[in-house]
N, CA, C and O atoms as a MOPAC input file, in Angstrom:
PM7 MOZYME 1SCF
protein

 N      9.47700 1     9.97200 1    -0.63900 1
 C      8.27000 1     9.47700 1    -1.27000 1
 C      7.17800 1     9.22800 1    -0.23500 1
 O      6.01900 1     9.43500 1    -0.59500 1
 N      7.42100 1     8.78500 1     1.07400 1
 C      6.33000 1     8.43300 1     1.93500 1
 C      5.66700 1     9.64400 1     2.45100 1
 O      4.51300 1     9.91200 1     2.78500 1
 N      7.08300 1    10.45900 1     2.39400 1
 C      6.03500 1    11.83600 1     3.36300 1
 C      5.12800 1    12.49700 1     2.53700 1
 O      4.12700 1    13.05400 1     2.98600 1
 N      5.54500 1    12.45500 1     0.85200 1
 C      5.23700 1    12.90500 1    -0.00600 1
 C      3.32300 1    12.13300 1    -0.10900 1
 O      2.31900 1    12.84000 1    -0.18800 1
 N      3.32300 1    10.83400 1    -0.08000 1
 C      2.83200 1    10.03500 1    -0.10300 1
 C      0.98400 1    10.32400 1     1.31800 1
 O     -0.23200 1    10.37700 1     1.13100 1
 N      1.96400 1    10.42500 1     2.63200 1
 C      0.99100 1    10.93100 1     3.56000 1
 C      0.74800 1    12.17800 1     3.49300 1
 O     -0.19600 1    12.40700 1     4.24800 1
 N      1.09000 1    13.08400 1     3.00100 1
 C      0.66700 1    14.54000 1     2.38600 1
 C     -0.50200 1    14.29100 1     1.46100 1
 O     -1.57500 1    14.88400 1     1.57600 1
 N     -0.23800 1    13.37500 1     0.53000 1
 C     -1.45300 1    13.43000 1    -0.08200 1
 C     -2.33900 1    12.32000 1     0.56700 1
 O     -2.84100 1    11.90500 1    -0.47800 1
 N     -2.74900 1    11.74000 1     1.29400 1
 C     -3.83800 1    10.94500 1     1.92500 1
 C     -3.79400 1    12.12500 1     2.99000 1
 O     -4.99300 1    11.89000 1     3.13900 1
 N     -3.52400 1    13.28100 1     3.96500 1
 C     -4.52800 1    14.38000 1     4.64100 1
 C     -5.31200 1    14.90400 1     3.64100 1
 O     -6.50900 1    15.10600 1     3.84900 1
 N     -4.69400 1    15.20000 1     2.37300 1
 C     -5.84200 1    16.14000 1     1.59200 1
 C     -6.89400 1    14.94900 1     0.46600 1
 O     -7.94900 1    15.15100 1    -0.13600 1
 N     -6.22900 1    14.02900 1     0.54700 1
 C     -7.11000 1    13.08700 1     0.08300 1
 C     -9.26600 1    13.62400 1     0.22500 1
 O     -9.94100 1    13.71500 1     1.25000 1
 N     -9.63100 1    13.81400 1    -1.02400 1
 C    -11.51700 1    14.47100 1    -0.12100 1
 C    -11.93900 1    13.00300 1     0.24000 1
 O    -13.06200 1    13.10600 1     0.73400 1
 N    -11.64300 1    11.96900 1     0.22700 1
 C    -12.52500 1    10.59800 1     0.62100 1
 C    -11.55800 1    10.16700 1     1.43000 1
 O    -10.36600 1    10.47400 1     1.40600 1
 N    -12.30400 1     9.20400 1     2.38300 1
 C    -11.70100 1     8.33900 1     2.98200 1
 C    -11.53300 1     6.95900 1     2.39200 1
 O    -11.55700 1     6.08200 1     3.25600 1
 N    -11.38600 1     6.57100 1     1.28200 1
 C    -10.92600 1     5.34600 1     0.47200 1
 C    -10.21700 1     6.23000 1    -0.56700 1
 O    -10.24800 1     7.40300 1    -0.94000 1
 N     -9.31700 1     4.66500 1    -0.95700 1
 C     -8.75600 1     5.64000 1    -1.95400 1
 C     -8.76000 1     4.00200 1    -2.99700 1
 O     -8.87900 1     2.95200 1    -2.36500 1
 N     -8.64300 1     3.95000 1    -4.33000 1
 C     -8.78900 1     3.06000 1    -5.60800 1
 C     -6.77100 1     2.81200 1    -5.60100 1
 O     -5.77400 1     3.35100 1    -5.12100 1
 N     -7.06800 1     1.87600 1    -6.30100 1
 C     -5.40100 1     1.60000 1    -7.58400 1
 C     -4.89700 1     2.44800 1    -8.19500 1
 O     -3.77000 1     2.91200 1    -8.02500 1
 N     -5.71400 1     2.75300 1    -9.00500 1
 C     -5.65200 1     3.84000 1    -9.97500 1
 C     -5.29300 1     5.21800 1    -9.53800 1
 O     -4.58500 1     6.03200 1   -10.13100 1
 N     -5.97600 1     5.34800 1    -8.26800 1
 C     -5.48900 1     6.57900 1    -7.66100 1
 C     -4.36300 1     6.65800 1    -7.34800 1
 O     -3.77700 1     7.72000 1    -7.55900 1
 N     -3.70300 1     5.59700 1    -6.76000 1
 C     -2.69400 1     5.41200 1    -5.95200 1
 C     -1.54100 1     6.06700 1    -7.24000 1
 O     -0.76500 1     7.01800 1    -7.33600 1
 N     -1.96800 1     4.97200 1    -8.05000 1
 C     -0.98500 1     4.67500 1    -9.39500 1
 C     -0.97100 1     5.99000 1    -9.57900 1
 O      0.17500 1     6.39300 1    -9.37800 1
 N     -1.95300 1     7.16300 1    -9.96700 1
 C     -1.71500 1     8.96200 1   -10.42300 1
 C     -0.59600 1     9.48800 1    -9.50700 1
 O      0.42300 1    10.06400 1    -9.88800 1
 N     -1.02900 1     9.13200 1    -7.93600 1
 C     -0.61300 1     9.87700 1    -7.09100 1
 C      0.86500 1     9.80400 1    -6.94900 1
 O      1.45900 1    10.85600 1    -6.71200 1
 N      1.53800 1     8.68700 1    -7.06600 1
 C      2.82400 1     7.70500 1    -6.85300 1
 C      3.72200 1     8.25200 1    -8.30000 1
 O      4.73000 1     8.95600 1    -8.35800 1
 N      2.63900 1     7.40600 1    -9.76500 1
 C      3.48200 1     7.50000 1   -10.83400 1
 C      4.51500 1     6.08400 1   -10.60700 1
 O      5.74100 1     6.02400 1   -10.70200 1
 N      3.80800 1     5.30900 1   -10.37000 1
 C      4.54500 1     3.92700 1   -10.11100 1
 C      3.98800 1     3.12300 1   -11.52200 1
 O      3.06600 1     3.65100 1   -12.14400 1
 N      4.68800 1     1.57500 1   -12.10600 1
 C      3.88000 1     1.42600 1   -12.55700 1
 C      3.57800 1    -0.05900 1   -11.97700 1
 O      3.78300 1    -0.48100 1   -10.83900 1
 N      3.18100 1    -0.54300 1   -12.79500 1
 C      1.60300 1    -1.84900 1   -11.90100 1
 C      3.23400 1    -2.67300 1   -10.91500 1
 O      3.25200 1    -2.30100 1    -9.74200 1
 N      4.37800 1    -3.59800 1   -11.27900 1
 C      4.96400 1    -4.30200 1   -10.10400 1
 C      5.58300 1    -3.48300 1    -9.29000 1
 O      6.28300 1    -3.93300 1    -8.38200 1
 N      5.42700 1    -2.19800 1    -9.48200 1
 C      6.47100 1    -1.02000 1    -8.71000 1
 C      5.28200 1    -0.84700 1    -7.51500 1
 O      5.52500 1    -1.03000 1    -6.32200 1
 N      3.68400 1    -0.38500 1    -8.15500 1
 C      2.27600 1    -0.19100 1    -7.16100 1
 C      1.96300 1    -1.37200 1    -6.73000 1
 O      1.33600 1    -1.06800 1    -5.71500 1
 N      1.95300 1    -2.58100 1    -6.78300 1
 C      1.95900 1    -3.84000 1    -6.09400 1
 C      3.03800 1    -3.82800 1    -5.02400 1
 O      2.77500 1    -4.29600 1    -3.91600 1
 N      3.99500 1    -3.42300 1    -5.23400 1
 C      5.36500 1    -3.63000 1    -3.95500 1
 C      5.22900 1    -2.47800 1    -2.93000 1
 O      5.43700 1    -2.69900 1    -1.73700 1
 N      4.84800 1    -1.13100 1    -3.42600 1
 C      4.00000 1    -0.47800 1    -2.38700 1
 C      2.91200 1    -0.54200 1    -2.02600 1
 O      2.64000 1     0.11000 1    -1.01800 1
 N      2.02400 1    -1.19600 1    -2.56100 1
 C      0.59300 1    -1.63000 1    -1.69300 1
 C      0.76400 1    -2.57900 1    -0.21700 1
 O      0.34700 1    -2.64400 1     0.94000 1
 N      1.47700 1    -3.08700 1    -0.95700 1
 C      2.09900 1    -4.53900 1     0.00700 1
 C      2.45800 1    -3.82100 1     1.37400 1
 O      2.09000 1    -4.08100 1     2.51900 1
 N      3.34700 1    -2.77500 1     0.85500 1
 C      4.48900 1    -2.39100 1     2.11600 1
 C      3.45800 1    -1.25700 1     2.55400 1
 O      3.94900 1    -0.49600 1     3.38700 1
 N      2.43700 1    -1.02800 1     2.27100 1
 C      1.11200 1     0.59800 1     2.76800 1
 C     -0.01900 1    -0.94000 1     3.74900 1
 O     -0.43200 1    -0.74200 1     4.89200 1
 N     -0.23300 1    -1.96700 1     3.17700 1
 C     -0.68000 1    -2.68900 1     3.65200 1
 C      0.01300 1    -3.35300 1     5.23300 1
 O     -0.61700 1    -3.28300 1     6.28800 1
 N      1.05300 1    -3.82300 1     5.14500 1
 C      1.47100 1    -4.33400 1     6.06800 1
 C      2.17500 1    -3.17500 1     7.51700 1
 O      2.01200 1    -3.44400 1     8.70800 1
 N      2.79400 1    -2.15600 1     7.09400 1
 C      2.52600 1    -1.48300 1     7.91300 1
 C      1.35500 1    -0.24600 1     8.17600 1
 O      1.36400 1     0.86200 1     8.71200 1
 N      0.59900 1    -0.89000 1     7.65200 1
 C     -0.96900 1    -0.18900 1     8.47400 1
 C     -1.30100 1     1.05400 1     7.91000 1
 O     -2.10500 1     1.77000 1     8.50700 1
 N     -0.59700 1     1.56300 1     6.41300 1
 C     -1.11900 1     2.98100 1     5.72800 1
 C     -2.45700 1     2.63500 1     4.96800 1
 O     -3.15100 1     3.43400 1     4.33900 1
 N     -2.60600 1     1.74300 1     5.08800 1
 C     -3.80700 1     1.21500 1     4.12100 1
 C     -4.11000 1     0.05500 1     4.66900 1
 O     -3.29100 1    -0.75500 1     5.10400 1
 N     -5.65800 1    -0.09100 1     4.66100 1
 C     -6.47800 1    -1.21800 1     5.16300 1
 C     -7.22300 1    -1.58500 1     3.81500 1
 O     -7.97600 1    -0.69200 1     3.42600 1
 N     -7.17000 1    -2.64900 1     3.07500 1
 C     -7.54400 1    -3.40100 1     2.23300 1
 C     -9.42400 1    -3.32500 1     2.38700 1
 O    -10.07400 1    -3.96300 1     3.21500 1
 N     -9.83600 1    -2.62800 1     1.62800 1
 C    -11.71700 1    -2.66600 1     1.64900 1
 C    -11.98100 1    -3.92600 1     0.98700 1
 O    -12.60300 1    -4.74500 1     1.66400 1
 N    -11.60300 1    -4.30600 1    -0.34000 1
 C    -11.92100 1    -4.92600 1    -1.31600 1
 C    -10.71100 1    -4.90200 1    -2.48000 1
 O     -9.87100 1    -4.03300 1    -2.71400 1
 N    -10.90000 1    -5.91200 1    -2.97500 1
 C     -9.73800 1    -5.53400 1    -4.21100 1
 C     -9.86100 1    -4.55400 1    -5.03200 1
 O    -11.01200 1    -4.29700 1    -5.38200 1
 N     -8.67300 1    -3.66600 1    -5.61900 1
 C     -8.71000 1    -2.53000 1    -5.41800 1
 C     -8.96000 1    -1.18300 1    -4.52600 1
 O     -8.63600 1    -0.05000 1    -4.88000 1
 N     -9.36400 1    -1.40300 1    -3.75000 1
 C     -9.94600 1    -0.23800 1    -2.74800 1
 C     -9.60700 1    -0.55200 1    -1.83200 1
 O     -9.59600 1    -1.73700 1    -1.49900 1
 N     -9.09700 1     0.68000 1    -0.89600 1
 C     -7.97400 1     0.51700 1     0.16000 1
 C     -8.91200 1     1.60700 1     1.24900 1
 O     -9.62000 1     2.22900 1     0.45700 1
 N     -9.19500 1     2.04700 1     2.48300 1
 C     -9.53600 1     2.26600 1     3.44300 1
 C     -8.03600 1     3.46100 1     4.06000 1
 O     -6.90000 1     2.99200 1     3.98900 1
 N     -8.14100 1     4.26000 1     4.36300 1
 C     -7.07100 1     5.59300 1     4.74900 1
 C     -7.71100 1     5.56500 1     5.71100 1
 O     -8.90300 1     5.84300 1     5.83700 1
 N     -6.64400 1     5.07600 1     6.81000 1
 C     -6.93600 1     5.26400 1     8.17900 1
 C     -6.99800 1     6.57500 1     8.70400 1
 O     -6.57500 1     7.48700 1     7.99300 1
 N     -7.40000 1     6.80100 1     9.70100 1
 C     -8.16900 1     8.42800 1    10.26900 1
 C     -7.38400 1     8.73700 1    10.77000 1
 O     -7.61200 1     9.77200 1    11.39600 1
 N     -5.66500 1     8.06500 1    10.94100 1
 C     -4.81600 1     9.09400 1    11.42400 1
 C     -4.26800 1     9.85900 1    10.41300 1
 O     -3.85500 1    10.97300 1    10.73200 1
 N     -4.19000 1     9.56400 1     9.45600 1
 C     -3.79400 1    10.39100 1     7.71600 1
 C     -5.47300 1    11.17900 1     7.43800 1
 O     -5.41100 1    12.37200 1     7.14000 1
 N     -6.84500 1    10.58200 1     7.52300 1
 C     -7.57400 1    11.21500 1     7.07900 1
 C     -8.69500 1    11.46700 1     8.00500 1
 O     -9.33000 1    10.56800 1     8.55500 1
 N     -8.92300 1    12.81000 1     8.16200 1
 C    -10.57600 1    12.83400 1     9.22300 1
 C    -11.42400 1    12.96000 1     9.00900 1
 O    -12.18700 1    13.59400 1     9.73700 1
 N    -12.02100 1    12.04800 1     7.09200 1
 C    -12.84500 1    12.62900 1     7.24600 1
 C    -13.89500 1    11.13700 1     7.43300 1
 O    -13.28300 1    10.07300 1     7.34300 1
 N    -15.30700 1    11.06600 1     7.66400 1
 C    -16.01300 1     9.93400 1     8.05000 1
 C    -16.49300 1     8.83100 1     7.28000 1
 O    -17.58600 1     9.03600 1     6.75100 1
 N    -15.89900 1     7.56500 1     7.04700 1
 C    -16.52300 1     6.60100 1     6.23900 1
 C    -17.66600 1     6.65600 1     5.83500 1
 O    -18.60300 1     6.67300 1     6.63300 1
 N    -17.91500 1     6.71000 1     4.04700 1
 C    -19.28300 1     6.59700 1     3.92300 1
 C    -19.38000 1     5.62700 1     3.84100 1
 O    -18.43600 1     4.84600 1     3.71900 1
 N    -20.94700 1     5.23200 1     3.89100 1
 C    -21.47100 1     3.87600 1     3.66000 1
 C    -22.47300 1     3.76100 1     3.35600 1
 O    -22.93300 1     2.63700 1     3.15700 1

């Protein structure tokens, strides 16, 4: 599931990614995508923007933060 997981954040087209996305991408449902946010959060696959919206670090994605 993880490799599966960083496969799709290289082809990810943004460098953020939503809940909802996660939730399509995974097929988890909401306490299953809470227990992997947690565990994408704490070891560093995801940087928390805002609630809901998560930040894909530039070693999974190259492409440039908009803002």
């Amino acid at each position: 599931m993880r490799k599966q997981l960083l496969q799709a954040f290289i082809s990810w087209p943004k460098s953020f990614i939503s809940t909802t996305d996660l939730a399509s991408i995974t097929g988890k449902s909401d306490p299953a995508l809470y227990a992997f946010v947690n565990r994408a959060l704490k070891d560093e696959s995801l940087v928390l923007i805002s609630r809901g919206l998560f930040l894909i670090p530039s070693m999974y994605n190259k492409r440039v933060v908009d803002c």
